[in-house]
C-alpha positions, -999 to +999 in steps of 0.1 A: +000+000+000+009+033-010+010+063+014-007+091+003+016+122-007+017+154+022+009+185+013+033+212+006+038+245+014+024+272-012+055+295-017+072+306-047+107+293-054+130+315-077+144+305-107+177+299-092+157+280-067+143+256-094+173+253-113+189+236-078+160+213-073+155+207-111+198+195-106+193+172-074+156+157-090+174+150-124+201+131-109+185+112-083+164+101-111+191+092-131+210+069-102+178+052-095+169+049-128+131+062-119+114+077-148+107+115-139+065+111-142+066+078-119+053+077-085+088+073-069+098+104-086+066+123-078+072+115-041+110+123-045+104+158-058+074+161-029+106+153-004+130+174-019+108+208-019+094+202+015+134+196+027+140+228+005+114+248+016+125+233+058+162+258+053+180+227+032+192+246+000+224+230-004+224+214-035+251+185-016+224+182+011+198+179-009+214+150-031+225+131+006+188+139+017+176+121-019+195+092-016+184+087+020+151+091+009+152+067-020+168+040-001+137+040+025+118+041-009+138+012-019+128-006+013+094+003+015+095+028+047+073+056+034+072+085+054 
């Protein structure tokens, strides 16, 4: 079973803010070989702006924070 996606903050991100994300999303993606429309990625990019939006806007951080993220994926352990 599936657990339903949380709702995220309503704030505008910057260019430069997407560009980051866009960065991190693309090569998470990549490594886990998810297809960018997919449910694994959907819930990756939910993670990665609601860690982004939380103060982490280090691009570094943010790729540690995805990897963590898609191992619990990979085991199951929604959050």
């Amino acid at each position: 079973m599936v657990a339903p996606l949380r709702a995220t903050q309503c704030l505008a991100l910057s260019k430069a803010d997407m560009e980051r994300l866009q960065r991190v999303f693309d090569a998470l993606c990549l490594e886990q070989g998810w297809a960018r429309d997919g449910e694994r990625a959907r819930r990756h990019a939910r993670m990665l702006i609601d860690d982004y939006l939380a103060g982490n806007t280090n691009e570094k951080r943010l790729l540690i924070a995805g990897r963590a993220f898609a191992e619990r994926l990979q085991r199951g352990q929604f959050l």
